[in-house]
KEKE-3310 file (N, C-alpha, C; in steps of 0.2 Angstrom, whole numbers, plus 5000, padded with zeros to 4 digits):
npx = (5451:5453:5471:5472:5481:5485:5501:5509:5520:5521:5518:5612:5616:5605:5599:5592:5583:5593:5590:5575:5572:5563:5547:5547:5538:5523:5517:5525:5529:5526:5531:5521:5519:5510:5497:5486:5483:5481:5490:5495:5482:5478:5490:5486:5473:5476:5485:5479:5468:5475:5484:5499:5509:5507:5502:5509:5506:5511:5507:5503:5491:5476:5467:5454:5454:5454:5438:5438:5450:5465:5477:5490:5489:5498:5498:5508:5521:5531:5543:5544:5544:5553:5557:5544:5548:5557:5551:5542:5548:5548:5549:5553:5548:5538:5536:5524:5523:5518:5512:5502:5505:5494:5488:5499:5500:5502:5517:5532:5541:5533:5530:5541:5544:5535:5536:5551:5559:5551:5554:5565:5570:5562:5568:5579:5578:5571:5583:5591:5583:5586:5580:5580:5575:5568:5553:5552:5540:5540:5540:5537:5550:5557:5570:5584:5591:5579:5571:5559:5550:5541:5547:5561:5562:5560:5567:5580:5575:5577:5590:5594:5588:5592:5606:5608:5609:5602:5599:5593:5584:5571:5565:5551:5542:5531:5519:5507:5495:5481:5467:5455:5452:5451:5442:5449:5448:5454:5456:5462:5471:5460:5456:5466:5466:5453:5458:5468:5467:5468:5477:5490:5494:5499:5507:5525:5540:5550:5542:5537:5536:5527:5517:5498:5496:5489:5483:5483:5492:5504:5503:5503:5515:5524:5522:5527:5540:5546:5545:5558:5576:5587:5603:5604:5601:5587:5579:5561:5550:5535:5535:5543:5536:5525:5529:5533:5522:5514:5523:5520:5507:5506:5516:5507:5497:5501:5504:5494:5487:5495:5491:5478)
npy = (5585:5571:5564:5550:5539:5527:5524:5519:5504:5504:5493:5510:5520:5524:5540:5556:5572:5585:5598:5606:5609:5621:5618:5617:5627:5624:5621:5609:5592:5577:5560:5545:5528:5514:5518:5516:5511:5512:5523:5529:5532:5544:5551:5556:5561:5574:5580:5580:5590:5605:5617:5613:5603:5591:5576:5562:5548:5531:5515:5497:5492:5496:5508:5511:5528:5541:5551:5566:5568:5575:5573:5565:5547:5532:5521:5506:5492:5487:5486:5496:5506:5517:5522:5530:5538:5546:5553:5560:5565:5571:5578:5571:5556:5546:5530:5519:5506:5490:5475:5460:5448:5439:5442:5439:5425:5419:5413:5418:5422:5427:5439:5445:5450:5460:5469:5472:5467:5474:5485:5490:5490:5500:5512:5511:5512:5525:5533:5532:5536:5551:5556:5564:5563:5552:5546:5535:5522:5513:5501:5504:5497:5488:5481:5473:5463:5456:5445:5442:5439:5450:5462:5460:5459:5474:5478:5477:5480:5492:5496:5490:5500:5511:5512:5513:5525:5539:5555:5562:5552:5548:5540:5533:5527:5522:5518:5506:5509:5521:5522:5521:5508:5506:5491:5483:5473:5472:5462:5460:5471:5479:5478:5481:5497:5500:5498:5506:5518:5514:5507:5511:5523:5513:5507:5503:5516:5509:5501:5514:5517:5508:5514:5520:5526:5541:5540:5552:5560:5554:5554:5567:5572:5564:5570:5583:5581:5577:5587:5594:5597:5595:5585:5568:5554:5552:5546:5544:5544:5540:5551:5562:5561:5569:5580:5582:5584:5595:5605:5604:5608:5621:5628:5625:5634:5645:5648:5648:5659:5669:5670:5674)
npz = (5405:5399:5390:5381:5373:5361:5359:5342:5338:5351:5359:5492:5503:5511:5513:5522:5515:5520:5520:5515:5500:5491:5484:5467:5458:5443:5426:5426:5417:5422:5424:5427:5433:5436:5436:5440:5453:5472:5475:5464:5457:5466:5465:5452:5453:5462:5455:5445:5450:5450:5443:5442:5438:5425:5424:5414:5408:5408:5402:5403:5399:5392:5404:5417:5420:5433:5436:5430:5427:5419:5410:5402:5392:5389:5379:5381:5375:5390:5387:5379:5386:5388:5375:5373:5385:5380:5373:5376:5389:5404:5418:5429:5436:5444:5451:5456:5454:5457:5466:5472:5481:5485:5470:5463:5462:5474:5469:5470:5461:5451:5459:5461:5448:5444:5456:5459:5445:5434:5438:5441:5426:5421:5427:5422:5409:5410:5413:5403:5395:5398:5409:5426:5436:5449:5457:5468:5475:5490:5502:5520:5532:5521:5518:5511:5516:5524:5533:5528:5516:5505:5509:5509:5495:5491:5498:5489:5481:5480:5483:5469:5461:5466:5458:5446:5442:5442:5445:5454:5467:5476:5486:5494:5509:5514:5526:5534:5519:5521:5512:5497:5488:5471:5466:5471:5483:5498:5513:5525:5524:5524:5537:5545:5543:5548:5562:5566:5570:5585:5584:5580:5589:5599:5595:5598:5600:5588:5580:5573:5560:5553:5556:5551:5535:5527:5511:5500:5508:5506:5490:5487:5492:5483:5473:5477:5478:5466:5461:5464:5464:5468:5469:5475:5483:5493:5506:5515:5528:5536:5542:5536:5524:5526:5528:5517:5509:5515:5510:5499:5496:5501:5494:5482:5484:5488:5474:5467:5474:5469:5456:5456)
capx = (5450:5460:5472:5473:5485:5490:5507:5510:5523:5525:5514:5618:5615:5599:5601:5586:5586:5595:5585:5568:5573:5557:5545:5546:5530:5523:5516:5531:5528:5528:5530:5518:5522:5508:5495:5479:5487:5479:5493:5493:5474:5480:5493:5482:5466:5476:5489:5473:5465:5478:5489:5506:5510:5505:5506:5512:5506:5512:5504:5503:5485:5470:5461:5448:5456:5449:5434:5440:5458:5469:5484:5492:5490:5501:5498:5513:5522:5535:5550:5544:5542:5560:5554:5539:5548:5562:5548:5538:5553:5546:5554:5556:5547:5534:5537:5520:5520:5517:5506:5502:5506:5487:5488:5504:5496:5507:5523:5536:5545:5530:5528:5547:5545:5534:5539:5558:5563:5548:5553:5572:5569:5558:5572:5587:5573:5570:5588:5593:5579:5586:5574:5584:5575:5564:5551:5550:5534:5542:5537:5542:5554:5562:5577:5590:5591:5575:5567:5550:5549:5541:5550:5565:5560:5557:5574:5582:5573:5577:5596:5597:5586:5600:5614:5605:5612:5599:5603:5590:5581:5568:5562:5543:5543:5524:5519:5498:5491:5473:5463:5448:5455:5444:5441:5455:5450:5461:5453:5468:5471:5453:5453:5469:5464:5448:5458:5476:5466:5467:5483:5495:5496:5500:5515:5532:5544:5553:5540:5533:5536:5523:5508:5495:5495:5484:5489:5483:5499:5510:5503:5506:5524:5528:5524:5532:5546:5547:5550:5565:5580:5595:5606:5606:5596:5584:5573:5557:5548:5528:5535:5544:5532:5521:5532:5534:5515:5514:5525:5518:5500:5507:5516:5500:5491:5504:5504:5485:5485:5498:5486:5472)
capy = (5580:5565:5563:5543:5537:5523:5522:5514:5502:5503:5487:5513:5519:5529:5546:5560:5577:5588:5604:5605:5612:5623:5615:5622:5625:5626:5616:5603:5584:5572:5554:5541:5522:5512:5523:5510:5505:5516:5531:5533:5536:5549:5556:5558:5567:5576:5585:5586:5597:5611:5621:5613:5598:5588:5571:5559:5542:5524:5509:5493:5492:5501:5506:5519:5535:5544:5555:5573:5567:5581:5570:5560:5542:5533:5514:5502:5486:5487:5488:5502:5512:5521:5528:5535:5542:5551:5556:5567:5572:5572:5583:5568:5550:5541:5524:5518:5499:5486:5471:5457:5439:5435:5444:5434:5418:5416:5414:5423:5425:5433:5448:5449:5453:5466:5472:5471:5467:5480:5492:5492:5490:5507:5516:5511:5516:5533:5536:5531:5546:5557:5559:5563:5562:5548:5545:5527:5521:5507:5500:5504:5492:5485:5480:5468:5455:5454:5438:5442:5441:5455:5468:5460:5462:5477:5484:5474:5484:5500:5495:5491:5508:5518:5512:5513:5532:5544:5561:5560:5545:5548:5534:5535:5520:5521:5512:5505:5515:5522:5526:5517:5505:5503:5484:5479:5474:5469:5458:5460:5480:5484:5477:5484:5502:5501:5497:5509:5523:5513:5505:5517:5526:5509:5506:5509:5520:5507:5500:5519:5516:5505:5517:5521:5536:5541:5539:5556:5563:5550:5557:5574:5569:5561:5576:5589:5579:5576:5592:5595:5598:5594:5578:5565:5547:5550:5542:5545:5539:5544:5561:5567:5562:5572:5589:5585:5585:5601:5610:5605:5612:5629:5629:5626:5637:5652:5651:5649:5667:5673:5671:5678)
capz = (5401:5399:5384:5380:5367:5360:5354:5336:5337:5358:5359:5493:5507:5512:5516:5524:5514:5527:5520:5512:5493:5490:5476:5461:5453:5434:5419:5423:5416:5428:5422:5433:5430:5443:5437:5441:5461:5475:5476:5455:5455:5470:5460:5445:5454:5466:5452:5440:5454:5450:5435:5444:5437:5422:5423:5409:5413:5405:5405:5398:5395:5392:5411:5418:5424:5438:5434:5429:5425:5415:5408:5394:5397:5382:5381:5375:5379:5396:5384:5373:5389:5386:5370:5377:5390:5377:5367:5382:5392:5408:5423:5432:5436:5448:5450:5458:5450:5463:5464:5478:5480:5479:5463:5459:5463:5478:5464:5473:5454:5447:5461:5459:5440:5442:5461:5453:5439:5430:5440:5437:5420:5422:5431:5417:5406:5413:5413:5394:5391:5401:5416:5429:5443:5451:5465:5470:5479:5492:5509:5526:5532:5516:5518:5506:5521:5530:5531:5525:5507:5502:5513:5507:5487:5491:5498:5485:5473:5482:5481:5461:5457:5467:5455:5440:5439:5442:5445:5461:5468:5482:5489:5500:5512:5517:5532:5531:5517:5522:5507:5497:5483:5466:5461:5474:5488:5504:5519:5530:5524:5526:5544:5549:5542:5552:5569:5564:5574:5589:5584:5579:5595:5604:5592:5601:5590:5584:5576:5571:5554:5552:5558:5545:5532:5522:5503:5497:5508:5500:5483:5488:5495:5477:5467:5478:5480:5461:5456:5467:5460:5472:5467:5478:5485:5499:5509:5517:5530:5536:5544:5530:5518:5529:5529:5507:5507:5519:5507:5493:5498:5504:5487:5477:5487:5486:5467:5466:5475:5463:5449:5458)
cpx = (5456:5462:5473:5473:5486:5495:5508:5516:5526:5520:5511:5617:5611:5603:5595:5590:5588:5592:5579:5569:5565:5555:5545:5542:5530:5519:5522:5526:5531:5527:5526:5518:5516:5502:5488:5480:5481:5483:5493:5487:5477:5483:5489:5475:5470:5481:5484:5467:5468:5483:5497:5509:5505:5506:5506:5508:5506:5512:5503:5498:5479:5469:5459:5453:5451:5443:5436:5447:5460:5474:5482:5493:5492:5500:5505:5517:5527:5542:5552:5544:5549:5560:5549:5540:5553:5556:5543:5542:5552:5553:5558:5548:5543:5533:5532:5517:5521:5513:5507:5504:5501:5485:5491:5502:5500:5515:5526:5541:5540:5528:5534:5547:5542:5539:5545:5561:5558:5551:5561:5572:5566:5564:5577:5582:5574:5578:5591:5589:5580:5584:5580:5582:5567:5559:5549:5547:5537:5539:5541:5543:5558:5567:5578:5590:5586:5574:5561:5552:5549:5544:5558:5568:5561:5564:5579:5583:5577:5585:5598:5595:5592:5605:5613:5609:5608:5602:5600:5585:5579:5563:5556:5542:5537:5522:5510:5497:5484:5470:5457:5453:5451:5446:5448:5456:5452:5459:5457:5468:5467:5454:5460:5470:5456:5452:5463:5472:5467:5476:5489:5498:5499:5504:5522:5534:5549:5549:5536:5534:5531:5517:5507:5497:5492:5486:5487:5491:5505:5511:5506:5512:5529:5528:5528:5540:5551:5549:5555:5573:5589:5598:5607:5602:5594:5578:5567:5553:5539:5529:5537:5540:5528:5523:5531:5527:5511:5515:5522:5511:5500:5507:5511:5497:5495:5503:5498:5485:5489:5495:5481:5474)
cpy = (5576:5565:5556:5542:5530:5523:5518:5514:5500:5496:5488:5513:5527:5537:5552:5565:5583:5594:5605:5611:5615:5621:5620:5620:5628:5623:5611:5596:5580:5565:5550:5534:5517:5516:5522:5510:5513:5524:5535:5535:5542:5553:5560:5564:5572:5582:5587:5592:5605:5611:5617:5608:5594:5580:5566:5553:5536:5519:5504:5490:5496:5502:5513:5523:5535:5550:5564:5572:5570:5577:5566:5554:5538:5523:5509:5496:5490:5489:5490:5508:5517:5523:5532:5539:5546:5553:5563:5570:5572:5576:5576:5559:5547:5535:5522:5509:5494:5482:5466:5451:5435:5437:5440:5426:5415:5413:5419:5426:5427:5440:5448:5451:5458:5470:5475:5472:5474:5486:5494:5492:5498:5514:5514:5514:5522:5537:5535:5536:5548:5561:5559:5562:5556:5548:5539:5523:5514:5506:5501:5496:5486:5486:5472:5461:5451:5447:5438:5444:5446:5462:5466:5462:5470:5485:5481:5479:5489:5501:5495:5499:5513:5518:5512:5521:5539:5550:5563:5555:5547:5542:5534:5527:5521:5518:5511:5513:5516:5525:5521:5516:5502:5496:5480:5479:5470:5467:5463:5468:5482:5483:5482:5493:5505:5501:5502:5516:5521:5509:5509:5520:5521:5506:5506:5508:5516:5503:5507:5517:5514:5506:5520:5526:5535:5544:5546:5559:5558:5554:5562:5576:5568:5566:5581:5586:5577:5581:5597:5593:5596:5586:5575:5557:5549:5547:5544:5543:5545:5550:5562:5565:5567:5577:5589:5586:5591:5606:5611:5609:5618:5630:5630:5632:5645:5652:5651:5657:5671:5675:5675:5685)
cpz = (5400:5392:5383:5374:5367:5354:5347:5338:5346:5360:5369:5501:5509:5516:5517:5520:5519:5527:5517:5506:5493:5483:5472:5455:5444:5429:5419:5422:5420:5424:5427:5428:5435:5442:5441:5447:5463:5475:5470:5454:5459:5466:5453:5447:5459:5461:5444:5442:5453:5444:5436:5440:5430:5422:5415:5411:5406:5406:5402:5394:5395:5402:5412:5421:5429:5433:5435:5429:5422:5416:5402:5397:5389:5385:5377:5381:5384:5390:5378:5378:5389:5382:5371:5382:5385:5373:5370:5387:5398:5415:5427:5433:5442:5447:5455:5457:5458:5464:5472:5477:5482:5473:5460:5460:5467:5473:5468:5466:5450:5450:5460:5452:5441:5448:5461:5448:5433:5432:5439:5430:5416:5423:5426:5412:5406:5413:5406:5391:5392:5406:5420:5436:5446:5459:5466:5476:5483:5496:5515:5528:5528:5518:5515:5510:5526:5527:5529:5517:5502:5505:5509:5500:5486:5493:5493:5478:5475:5480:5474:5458:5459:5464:5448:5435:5438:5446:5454:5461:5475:5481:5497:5503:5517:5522:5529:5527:5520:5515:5504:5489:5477:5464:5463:5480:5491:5508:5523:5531:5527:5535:5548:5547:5547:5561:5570:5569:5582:5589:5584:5585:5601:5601:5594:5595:5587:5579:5572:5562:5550:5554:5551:5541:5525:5514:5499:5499:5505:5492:5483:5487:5486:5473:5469:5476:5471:5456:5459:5461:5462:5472:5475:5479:5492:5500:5515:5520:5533:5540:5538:5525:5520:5527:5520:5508:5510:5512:5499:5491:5497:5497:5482:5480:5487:5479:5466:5467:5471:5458:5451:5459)
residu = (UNK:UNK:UNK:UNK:UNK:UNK:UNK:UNK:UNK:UNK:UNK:UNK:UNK:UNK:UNK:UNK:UNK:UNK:UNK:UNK:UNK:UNK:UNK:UNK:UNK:UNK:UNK:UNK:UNK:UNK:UNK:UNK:UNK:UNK:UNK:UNK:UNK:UNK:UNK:UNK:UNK:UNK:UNK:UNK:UNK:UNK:UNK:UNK:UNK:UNK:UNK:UNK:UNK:UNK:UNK:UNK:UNK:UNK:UNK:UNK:UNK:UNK:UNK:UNK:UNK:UNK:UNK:UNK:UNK:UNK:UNK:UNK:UNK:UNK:UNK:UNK:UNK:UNK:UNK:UNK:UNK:UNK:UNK:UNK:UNK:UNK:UNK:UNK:UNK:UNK:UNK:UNK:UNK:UNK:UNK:UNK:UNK:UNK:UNK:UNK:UNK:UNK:UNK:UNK:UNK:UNK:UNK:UNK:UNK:UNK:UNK:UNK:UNK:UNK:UNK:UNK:UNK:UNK:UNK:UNK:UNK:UNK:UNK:UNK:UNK:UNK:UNK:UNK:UNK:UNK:UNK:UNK:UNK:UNK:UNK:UNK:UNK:UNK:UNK:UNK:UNK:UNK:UNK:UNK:UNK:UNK:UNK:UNK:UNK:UNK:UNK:UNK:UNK:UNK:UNK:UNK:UNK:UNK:UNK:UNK:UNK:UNK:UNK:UNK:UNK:UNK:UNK:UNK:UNK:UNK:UNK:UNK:UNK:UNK:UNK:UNK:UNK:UNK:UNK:UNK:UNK:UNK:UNK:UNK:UNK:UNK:UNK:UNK:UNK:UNK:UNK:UNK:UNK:UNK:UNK:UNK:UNK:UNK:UNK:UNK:UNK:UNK:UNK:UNK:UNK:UNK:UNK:UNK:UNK:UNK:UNK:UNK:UNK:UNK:UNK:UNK:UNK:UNK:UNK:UNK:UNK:UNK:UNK:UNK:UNK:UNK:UNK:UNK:UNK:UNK:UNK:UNK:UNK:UNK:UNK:UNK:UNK:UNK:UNK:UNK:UNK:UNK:UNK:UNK:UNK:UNK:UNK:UNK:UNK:UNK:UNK:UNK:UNK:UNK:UNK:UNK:UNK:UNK:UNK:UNK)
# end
């Protein structure tokens, strides 16, 4: 059962992790920030399917949970969400916010407020609470100097979150998500999720990056990776999301037989 509140008065350079820190399981609080997109709903049914992980979730306005949701979902304005987050503590943080430029109404200064500016604002946030550790949902091939817009946005971002002073900063660089989207659909995505089995394979690996994955091992990825422990800024691309979504499974699945 879901808990929904509202708050009175809230209205460098990349690096791979060189050894796979084993997740460490529990009742910890997980803050999720994004919770409504495709990989937040993920995150929410995939960490309320099991004892490991509670999640937190903060958001700016009422919206449907998924069906059988187990979490605190705390409504308030964007720059109360650093008292919400000193107030619940969280292990560590999911940054899942992200919106389109047909949502933004092609306005390239209203995706970079949320794509951007909310989301540095989220990450200084989360460190004036105390949170020390982040997992920041970006896209493959961001980078600070591309030409493309939103690829640019998007490593821009990924460069202010790294200096912001978290204690760890993983960053999931997703190539095509595969999953079903509520009340948001995507021409372009839908068609190139239909073709991505036939594509993908016919990718050279320079552009691998950019073959499909399916958004529940992202989810997965974000929460193993979320309750690691080892300081640093890494970066992940659809393998090692793959390997954090491995381990996070086994994990779940060893402590499930622990109880039994």
């Amino acid at each position: 059962m879901s808990d929904r509140r509202r708050v009175r008065g809230y209205g460098a350079h990349a690096q791979a992790e060189p050894t796979a820190a084993p997740v460490k399981l529990g009742p910890v609080r997980i803050g999720l920030v994004g919770a409504t997109g495709l990989i937040g709903t993920r995150v929410i049914e995939i960490a309320s399917a099991s004892d490991e992980a509670r999640i937190v979730g903060i958001a700016r306005r009422e919206a449907k949970l998924p069906d059988g949701a187990r979490m605190e979902m705390f409504v308030a304005e964007a720059e109360k969400w650093g008292e919400v987050l000193e107030a619940v503590q969280p292990r560590s943080l999911i940054c899942a916010l992200g919106t389109t430029m047909s949502k933004a109404g092609g306005d390239e200064e209203a995706f970079r407020a949320v794509d951007q500016e909310l989301v540095l604002a989220t990450a200084e946030a989360a460190v004036a609470a105390g949170v020390p550790n982040m997992v920041l949902i970006s896209s493959a091939g961001a980078d600070p100097v591309s030409k493309n817009f939103y690829l640019r946005v998007k490593g821009e971002t990924e460069k202010l979150v790294s200096k912001v002073g978290l204690k760890r900063l993983d960053v999931l660089r997703p190539g095509l998500l595969r999953g079903r989207r509520e009340d948001d659909f995507r021409l372009v995505e839908k068609l190139a999720m239909i073709a991505s089995p036939i594509t993908d394979p016919l990718l050279p690996q320079k552009w691998a990056m950019y073959r499909s994955i399916d958004a529940d091992l992202v989810a997965e990825a974000a929460l193993g990776l979320g309750m690691r422990r080892a300081a640093g800024r890494f970066t992940h691309d659809n393998e090692a999301m793959k390997r954090a979504a491995r381990e996070w499974r086994n994990a779940v699945a060893k402590h499930t037989a622990e109880q039994n």
